[in-house]
N, C-alpha and C positions, 0 to 999 in steps of 0.2 A: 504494500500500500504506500503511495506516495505522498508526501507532504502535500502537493499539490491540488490531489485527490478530495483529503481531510479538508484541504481551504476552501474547498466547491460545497463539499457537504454544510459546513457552517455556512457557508452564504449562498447558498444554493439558486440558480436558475432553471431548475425546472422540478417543482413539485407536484407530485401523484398524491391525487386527494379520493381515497376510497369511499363510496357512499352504499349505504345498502337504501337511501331513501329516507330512512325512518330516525336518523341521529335527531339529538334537538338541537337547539342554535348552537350550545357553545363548541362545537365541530368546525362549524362555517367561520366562528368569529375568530376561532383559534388560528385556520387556516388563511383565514382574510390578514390577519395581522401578522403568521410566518412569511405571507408573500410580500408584504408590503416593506417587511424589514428589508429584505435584500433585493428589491425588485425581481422577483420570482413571476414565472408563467404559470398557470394550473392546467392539468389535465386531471379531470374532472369524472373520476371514471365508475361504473355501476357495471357489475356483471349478473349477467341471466343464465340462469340455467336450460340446458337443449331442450327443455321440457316448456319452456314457457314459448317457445317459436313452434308453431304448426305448422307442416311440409303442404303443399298444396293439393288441392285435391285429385290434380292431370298428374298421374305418375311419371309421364314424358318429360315433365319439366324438372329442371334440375336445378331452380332455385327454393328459397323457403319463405312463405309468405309470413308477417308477423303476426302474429297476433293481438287482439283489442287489449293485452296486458303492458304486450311488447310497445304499442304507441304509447297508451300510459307513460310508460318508464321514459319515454323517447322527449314527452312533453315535462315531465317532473324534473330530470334531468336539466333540460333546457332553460328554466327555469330559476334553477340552482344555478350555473352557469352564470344569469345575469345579475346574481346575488352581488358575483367577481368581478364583472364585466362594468356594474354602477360606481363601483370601486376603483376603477380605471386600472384593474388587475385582468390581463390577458388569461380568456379561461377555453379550452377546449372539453366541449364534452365528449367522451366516449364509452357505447356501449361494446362490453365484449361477452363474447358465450362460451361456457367449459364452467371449469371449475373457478372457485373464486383466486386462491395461491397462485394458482397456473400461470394465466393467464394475466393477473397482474404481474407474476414475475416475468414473461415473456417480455410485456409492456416498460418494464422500469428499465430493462438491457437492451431494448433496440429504440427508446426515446433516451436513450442516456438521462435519467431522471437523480436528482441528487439527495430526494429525500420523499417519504412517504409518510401521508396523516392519516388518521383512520380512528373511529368513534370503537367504542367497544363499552357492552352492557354489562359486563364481567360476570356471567353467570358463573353460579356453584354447584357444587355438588352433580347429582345426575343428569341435570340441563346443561351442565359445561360437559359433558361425558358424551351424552349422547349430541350436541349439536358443537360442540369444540369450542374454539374462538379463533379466528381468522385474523384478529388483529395479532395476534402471541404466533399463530402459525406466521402470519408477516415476517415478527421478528426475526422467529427464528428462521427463514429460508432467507429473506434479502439480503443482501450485500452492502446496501445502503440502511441509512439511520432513520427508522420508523418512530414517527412519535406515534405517542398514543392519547387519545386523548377519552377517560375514563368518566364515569356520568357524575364525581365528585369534583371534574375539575373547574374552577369561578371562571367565569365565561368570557377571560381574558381583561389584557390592560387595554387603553386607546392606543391606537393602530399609529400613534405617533411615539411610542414612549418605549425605547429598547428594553430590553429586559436588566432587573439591576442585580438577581441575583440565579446562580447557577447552581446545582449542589452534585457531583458527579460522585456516587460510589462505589468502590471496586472491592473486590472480591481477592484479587493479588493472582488469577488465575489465570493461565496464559492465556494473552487476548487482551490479555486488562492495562496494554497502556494505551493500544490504539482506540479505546469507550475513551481514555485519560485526555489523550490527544484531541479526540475532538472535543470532546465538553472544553478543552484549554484555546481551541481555535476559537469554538465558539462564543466564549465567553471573551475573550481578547477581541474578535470583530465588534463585540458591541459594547465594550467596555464595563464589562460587565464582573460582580464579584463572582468568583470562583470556587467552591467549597470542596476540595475534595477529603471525601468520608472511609474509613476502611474500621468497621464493626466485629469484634473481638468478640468469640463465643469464650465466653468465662468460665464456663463447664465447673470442675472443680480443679481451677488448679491455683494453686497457693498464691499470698502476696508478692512474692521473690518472683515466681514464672510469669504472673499477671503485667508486673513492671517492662521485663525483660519482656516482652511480648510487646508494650506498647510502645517500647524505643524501637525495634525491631520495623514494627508496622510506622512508624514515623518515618526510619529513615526508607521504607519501601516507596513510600509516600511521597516524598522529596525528591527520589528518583526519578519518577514520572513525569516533573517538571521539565519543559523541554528548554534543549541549552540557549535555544534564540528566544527565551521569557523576556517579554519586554513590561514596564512599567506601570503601564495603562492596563495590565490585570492582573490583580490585588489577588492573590491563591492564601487562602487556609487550610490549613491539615486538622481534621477531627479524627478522632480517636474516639469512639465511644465500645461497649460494653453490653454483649446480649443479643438478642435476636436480632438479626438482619434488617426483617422487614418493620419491626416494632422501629427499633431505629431510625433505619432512613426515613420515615414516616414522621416521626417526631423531631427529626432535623431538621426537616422540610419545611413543617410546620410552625418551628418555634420563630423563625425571620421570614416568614412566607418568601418561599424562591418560587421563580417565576419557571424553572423548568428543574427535572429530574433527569439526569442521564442514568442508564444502566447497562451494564453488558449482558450480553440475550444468547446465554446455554440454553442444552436443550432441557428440558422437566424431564420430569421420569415418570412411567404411567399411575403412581401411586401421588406424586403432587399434583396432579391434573384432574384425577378422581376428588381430592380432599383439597382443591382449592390453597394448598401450603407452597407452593412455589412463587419466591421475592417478587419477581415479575407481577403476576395475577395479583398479588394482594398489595403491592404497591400501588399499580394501575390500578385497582379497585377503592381505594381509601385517598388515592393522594388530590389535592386541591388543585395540582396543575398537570400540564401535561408531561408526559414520559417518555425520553427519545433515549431508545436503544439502540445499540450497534452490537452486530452480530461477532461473536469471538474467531478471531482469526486462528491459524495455525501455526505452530511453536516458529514453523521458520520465518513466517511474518514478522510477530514476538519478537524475536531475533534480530532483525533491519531495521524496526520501530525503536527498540535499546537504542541503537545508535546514536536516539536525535534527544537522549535525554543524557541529564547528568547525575552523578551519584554524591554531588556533596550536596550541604546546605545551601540554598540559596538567599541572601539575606532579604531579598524582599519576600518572600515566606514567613506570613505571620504562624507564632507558634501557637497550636492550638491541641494541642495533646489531649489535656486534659479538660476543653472545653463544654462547662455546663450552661442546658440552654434554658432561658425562664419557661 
């Protein structure tokens, strides 16, 4: 992944905006205000299933007539579209048909698209089982930085006002400096505070391994900083203590940040069943949106090291042991 890559994703020119139709506003507003930060284009896109288009009745013919569902979607769509369009935001609508994963990923790799938005109702339990979630399959198949935006999230700032604060946290698992990397581009394009978080499961282990553990995760933390760190973005290191998602939840929450980064493993079929997977229950609780990047592989890892450094950096405020009201 190249530097250059990560700079397009933060300020991205062409965003895929998933709709099923039925999100509420704060989708559209969320969307309206990522395109307007960087002067972004939308592709505007709703897929149908083969089931919703009727073949025609002349077997000879070898097109597929729509059906009175298909013009529905054809006029709602369009519609949506001028929500962008009033906004003096360049929006294309497009219908496509397969599956929903598919087909937007076919879409993001031959529109070169730099970032994907997408509503999500976070169901649990056996409604998440048997009908999944499309925005978490996003994640985890794209190659690009899916936000998400969950039905907790406040329905955005004015479309004039960058974002002032960031909160990126990592897991320290391979993959974890290119989520570091962007939430650092990101939050530097828009001058934006920086929070990166790495949460300590406490387990039982004594006061002596507890310490040793949070100098440990400080200096990993530090590392991620890249060597070209310029001024105009202010990075703190937290260290907190306990459940992951309890955590990031309540960092988020204690200076209201205006976006969550996360990195986007895959679940296991038993967090997917019980709703316990960081991702789902972040996105489901958190007040803003949630942009993931998907974890790269170790030799990735490996070329991404490169562009960071491993001392202190002095403009690194220290925040180890940071409690939040």
């Amino acid at each position: 992944m190249t530097q250059s890559t990560i700079r397009r994703w933060s300020n991205p020119e062409v965003i895929l905006v998933a709709t099923t139709l039925l999100e509420g506003p704060s989708v559209m507003l969320h969307a309206v205000y990522q395109a307007k930060l960087s002067g972004a284009r939308i592709l505007l896109v709703h897929v149908v299933r083969p089931s919703d288009l009727r073949a025609s009745s002349n077997a000879a013919t070898p097109f597929v007539l729509p059906s009175p569902a298909f013009c529905a979607v054809q006029v709602a769509l369009n519609q949506m579209a001028k929500t962008f369009q009033r906004e003096g935001i360049p929006c294309e609508p497009i219908i496509l048909r397969g599956v929903a994963v598919e087909q937007i990923s076919l879409l993001v790799k031959s529109r070169v698209v730099d970032r994907v938005i997408v509503g999500t109702r976070s169901a649990r339990g056996v409604e998440r089982l048997l009908t999944g979630s499309v925005a978490e399959e996003l994640a985890a198949a794209l190659d690009v930085p899916v936000c998400i935006v969950g039905h907790g999230a406040h329905p955005g700032p004015n479309c004039e006002t960058p974002p002032g604060r960031i909160l990126a946290a990592t897991s320290f698992q391979p993959g974890s400096s290119l989520c570091v990397s962007f939430a650092y581009a990101f939050a530097e394009a828009h001058h934006a505070r920086l929070t990166l978080l790495h949460v300590i499961d406490s387990g039982r282990a004594g006061k002596m391994q507890m310490e040793e553990a949070r100098i440990a995760a400080r200096q990993e933390l530090a590392s991620y900083i890249p060597r070209q760190a310029h001024d105009e973005c202010q990075t703190v290191l937290a260290i907190r203590e306990g459940d992951p998602s309890t955590e990031i939840l309540e960092a988020a929450r204690s200076l209201r940040h205006d976006f969550i980064v996360l990195g986007s493993p895959s679940d296991s079929v038993v967090s997917r069943i019980l709703a316990s997977g960081v991702i789902h229950r972040v996105v489901g609780e958190a007040r803003c949106p949630v942009i993931t990047i998907k974890s790269e592989a170790p030799a990735v890892h490996a070329v991404l090291q490169e562009l960071f450094h491993t001392e202190p950096d002095p403009r690194i405020i220290e925040d180890s042991y940071l409690q939040y009201p």
